[in-house]
Backbone bond lengths (Angstrom), bond angles and torsions (degrees), N, CA, C in turn:
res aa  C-N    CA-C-N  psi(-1)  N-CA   C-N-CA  omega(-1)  CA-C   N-CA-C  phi
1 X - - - 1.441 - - 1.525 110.23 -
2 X 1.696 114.52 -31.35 1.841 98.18 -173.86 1.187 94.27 -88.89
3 X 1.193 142.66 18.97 1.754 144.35 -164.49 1.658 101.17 -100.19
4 X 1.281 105.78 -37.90 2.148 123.55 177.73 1.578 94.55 -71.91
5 X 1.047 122.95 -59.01 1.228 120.93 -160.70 1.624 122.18 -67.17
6 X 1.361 100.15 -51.19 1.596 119.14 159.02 1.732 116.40 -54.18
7 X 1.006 120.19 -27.10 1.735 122.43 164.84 1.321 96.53 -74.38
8 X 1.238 144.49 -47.35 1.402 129.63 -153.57 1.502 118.74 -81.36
9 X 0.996 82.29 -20.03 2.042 113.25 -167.93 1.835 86.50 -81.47
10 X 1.412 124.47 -47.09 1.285 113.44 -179.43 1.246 131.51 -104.33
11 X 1.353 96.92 1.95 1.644 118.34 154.02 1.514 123.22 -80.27
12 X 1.466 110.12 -20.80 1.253 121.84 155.62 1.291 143.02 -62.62
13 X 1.144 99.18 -41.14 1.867 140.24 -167.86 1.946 92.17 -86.05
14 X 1.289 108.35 -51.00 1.880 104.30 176.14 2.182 90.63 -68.30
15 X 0.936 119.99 -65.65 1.252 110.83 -160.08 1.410 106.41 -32.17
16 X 1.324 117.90 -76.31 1.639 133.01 168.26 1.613 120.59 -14.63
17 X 1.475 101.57 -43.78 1.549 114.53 172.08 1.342 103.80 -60.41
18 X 1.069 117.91 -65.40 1.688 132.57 178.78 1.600 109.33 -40.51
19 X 0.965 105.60 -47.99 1.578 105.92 -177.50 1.552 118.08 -80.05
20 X 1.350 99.64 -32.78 1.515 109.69 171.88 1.596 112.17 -71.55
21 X 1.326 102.61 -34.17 1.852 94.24 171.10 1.200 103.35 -69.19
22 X 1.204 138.33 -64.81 1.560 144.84 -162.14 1.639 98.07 -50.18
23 X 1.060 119.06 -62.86 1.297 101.35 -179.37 1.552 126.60 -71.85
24 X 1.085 142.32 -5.72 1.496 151.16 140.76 1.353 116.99 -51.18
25 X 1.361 112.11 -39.61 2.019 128.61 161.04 1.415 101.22 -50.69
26 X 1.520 118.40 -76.45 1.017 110.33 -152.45 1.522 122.33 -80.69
27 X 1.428 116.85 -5.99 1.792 145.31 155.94 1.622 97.18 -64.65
28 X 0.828 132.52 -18.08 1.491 120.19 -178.98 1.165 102.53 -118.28
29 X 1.529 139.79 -57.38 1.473 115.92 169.43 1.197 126.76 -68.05
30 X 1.022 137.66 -1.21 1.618 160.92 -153.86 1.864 90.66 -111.43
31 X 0.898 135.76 -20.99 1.428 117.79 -175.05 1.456 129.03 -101.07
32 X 1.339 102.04 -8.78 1.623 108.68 167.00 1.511 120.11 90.35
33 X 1.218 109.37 -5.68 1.515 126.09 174.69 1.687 104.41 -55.94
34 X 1.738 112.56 127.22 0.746 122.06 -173.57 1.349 113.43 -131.67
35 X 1.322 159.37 127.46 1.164 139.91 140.93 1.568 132.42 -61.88
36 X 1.387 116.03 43.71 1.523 131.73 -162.55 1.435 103.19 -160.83
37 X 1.485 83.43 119.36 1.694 90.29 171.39 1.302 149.16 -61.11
38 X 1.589 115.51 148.11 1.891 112.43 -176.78 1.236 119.82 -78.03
39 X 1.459 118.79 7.91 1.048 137.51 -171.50 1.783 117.82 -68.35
40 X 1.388 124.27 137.70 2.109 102.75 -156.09 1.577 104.95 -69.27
41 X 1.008 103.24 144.21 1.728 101.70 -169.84 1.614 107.80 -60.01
42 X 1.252 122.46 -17.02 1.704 107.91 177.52 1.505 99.09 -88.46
43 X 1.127 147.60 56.16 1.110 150.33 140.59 1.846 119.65 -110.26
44 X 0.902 95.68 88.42 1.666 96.55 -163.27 1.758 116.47 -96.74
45 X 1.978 106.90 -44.63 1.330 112.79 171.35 1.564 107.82 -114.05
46 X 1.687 102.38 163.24 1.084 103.87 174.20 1.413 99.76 -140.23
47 X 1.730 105.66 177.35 1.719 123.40 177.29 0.829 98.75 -103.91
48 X 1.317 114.86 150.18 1.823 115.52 150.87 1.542 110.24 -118.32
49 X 1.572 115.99 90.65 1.269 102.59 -169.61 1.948 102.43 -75.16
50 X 1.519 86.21 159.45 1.873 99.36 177.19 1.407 113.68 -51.49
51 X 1.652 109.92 133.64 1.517 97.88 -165.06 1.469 85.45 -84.24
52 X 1.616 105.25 -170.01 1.567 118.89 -159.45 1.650 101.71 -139.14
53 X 1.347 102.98 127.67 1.694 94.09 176.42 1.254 111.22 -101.25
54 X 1.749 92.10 135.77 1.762 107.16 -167.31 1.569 102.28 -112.93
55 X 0.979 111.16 16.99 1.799 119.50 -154.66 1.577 78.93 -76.91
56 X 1.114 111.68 109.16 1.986 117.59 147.13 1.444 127.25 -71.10
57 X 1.274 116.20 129.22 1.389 118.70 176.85 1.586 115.84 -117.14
58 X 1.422 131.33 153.19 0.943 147.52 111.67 1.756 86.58 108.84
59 X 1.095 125.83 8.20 1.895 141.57 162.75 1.406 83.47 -49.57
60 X 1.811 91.99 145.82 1.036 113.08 -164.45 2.047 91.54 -96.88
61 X 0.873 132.55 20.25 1.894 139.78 -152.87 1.586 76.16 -123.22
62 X 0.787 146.90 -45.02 1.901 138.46 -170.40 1.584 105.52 -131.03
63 X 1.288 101.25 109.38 1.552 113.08 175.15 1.725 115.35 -63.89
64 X 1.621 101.96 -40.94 1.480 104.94 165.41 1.862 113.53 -42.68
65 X 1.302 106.08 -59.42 1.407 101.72 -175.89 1.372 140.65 -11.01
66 X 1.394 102.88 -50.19 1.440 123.16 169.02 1.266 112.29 -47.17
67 X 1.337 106.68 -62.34 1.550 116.81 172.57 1.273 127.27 -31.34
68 X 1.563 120.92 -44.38 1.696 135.05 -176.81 1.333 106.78 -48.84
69 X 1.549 102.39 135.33 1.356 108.47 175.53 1.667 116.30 -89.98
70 X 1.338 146.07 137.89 1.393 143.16 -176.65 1.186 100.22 -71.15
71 X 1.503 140.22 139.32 1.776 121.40 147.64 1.461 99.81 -120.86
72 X 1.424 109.50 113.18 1.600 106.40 177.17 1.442 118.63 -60.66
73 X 1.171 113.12 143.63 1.196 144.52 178.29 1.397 107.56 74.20
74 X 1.699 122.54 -12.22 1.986 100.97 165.10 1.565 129.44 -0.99
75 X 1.273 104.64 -66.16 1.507 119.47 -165.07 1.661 98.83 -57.93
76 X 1.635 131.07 -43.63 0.993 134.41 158.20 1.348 137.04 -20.83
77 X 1.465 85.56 -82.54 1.945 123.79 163.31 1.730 95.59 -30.49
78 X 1.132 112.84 -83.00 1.705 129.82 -173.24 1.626 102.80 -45.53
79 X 1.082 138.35 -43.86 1.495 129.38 -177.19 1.607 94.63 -72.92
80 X 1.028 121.17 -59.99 1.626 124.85 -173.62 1.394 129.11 -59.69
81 X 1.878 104.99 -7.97 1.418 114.42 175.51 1.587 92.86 -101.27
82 X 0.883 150.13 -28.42 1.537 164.65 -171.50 1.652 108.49 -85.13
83 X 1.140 114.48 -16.19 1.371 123.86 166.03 1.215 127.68 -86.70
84 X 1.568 93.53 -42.56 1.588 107.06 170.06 1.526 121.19 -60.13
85 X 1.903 104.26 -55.59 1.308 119.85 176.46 1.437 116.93 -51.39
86 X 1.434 137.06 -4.60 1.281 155.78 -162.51 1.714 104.25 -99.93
87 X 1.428 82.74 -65.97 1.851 105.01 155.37 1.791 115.05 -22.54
88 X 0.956 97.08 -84.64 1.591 125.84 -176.88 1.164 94.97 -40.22
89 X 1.876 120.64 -77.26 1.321 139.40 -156.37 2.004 89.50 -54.38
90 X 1.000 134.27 -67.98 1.452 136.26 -159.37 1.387 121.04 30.20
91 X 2.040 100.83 56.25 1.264 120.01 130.27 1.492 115.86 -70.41
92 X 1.248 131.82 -40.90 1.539 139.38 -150.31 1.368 100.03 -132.26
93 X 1.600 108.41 131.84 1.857 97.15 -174.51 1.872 90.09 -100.46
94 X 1.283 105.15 156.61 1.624 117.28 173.68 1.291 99.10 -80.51
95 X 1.687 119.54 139.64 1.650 127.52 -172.93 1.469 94.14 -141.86
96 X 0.897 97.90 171.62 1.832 112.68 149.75 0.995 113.71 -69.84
97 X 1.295 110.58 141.96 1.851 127.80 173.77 1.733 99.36 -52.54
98 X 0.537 145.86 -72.99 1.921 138.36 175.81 1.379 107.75 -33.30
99 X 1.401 117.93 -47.83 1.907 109.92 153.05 0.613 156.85 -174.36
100 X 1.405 88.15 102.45 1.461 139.80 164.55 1.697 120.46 -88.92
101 X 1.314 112.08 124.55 1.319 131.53 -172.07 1.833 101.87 -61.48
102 X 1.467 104.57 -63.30 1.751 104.29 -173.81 1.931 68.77 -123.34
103 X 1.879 85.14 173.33 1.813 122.19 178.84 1.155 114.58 -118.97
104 X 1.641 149.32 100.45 1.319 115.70 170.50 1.488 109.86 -112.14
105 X 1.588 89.03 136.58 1.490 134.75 -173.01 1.635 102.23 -62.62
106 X 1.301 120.30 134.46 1.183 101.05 139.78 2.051 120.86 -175.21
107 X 1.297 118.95 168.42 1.249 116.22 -164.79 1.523 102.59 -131.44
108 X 1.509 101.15 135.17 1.638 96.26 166.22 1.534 118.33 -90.97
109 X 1.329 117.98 125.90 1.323 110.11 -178.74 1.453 123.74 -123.57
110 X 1.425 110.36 10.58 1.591 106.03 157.72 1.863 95.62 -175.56
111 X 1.564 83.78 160.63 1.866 103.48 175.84 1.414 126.99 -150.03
112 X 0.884 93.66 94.14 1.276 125.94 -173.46 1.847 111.48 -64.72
113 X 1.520 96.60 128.98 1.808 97.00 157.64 1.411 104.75 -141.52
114 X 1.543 114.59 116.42 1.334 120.77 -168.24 1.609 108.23 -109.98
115 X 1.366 121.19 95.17 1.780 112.67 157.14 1.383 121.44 -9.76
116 X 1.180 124.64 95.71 1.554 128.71 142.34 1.693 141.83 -72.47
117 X 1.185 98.57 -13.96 1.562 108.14 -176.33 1.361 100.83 -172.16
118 X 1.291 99.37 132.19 1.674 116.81 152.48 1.103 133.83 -91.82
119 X 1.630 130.53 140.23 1.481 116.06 164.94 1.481 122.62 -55.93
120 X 1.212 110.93 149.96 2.028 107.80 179.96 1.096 105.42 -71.76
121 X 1.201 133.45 -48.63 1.593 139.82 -174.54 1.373 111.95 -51.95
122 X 1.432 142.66 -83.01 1.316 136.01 175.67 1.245 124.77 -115.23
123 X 1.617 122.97 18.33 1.245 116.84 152.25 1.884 93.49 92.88
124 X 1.239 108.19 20.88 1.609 95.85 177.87 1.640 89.32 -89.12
125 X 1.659 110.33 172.18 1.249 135.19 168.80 1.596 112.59 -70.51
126 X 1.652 102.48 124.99 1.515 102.29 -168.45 1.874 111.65 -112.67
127 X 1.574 92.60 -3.95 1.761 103.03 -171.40 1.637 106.48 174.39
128 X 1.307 85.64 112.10 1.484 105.94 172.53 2.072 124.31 -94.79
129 X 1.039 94.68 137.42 1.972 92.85 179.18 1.660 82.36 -109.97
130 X 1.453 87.44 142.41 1.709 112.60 176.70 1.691 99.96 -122.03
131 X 1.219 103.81 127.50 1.534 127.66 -179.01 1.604 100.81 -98.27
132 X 1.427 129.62 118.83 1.784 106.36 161.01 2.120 83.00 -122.57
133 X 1.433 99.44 136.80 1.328 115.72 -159.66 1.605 91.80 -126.46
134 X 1.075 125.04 108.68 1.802 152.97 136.31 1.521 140.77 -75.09
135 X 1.622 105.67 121.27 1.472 85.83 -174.90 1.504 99.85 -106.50
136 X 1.429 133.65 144.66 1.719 134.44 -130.28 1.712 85.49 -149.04
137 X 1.284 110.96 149.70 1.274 131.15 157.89 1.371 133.62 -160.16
138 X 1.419 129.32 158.01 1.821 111.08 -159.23 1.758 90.20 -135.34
139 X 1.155 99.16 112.58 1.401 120.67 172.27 1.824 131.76 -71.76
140 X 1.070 115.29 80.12 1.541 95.74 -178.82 1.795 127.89 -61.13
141 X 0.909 135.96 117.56 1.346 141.04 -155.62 1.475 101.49 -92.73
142 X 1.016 112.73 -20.87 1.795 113.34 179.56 1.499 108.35 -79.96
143 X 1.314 123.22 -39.62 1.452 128.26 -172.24 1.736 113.91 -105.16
144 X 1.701 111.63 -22.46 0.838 117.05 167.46 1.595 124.68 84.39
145 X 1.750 92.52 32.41 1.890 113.44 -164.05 1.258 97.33 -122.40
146 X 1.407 96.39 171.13 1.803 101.62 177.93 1.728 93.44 -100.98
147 X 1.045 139.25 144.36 1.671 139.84 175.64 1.614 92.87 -76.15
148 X 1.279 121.23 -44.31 1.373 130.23 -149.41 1.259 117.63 163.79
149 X 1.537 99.16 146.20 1.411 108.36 -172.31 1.797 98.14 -135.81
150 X 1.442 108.04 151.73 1.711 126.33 179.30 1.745 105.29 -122.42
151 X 1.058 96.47 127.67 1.751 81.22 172.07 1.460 93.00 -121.22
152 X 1.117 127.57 157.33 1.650 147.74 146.93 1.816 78.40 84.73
153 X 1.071 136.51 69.11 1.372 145.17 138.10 1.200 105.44 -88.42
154 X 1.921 91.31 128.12 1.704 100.50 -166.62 1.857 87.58 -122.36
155 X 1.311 74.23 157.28 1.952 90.88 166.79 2.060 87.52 -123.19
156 X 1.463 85.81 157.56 1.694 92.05 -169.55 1.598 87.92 -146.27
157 X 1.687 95.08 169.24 1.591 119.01 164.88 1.312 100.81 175.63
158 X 1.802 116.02 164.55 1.294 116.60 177.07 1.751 94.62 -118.50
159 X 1.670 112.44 167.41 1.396 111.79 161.51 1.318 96.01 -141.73
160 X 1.409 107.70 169.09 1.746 117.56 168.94 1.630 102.66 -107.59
161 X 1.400 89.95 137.88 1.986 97.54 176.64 1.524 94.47 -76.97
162 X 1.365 142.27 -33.20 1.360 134.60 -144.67 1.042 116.51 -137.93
163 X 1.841 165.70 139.83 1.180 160.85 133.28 1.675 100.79 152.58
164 X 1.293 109.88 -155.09 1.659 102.25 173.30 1.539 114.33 -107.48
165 X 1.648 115.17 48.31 1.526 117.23 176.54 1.697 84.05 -148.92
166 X 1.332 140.14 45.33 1.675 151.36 -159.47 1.594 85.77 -124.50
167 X 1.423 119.07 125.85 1.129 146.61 145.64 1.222 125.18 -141.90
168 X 1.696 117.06 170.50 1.165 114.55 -144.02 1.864 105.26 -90.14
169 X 1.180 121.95 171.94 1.601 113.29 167.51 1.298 116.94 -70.21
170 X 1.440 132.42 -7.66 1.271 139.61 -174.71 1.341 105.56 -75.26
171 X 1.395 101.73 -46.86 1.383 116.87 -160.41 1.987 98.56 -88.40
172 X 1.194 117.87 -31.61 1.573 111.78 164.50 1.622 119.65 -45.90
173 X 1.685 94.12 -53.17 1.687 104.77 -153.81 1.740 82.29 -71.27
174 X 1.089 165.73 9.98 1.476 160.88 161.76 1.648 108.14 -85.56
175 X 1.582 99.09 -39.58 2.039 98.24 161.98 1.297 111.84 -59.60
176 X 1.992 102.12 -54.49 1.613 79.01 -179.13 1.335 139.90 -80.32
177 X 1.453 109.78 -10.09 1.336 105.15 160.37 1.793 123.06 -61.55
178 X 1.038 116.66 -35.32 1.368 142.92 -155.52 2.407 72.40 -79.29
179 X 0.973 123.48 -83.21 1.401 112.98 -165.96 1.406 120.01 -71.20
180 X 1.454 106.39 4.27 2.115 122.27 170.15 1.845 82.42 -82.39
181 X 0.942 121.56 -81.72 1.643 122.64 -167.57 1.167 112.20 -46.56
182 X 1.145 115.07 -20.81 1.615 104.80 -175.52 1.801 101.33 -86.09
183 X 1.123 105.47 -38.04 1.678 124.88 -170.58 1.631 103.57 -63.21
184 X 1.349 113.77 -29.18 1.707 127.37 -163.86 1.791 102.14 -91.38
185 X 1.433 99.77 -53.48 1.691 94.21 164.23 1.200 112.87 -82.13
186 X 1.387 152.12 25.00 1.457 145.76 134.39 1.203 101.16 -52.27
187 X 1.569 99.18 -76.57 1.458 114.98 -171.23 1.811 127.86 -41.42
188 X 1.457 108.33 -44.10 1.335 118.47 146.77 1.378 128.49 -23.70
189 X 1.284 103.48 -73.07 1.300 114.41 -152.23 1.842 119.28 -83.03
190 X 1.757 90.99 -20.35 1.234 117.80 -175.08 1.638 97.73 -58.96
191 X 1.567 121.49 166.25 1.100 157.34 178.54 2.069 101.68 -56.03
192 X 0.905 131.32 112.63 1.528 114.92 -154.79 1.758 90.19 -152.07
């Protein structure tokens, strides 16, 4: 008699398995997750024209202005990390502007380093967030439209000047470029 009972109990225990796989199957193919873009399939290459720095300084309309720091060649840096990230991504192959399916446009127009924390002791700067702010647009060249345009798209990051997580701003503004490019081919590639 405990020999019936003990089969059922583990005839039970396999059923449950069974059902518990099947439904983990069908939660995972059932959800639509794709690593391939919504993007319309006749869009295959793209440009990346050179972005353009629009960053104004020292206008008398924003007192901050003055303040902005220059970093030569940013505007550079940022097209060439966005080229790469394109690279990587290989939804969209990089062409020449002649052909190229869509163009994306774009301008840097401000950069920001905003104080987040102070030290307690004398009030020095303990962690800065770096803003690099672009206004971006994706051109179709076949129809001769803009798909869409973003203005004040920022790439961001924070660093610490001081302790054992302290690096330099050189080495930040390469995060934030590094998470502006990544943020710009989202936006790209995404469903639009």
């Amino acid at each position: 008699m405990g020999c019936k009972g003990a089969g059922k109990i583990v005839y039970h225990g396999e059923k449950m398995r069974v059902i518990t796989f099947i439904l983990i199957l069908s939660f995972v193919s059932g959800c639509g997750y794709t690593t391939r873009s919504m993007m319309d399939p006749n869009i295959q290459t793209i440009y990346v024209k050179p972005f353009e720095n629009k960053i104004e300084f020292g206008t008398i309309d924003n007192v901050y202005s003055k303040l902005k720091t220059y970093y030569p060649h940013l505007e550079t840096d940022i097209t060439n990390a966005v080229v790469e990230r394109f690279l990587f991504d290989g939804n969209l192959k990089i062409v020449k502007e002649e052909d190229a399916d869509v163009v994306l446009k774009g301008e840097l127009v401000d950069y920001r380093r905003d104080v987040l924390r102070y030290t307690g002791e004398d009030e020095d700067v303990e962690e800065y967030r770096l803003n690099i702010v672009v206004n971006i647009s994706l051109w179709d060249k076949t129809e001769n439209k803009n798909l869409w345009q973003e203005n004040n798209f920022t790439g961001e990051t924070t660093y610490f000047t001081t302790g054992s997580k302290a690096r330099s701003e050189s080495a930040a503004i390469k995060d934030g470029i590094t998470d502006l490019a990544r943020r710009i081919v989202e936006r790209a590639i995404e469903n639009w």
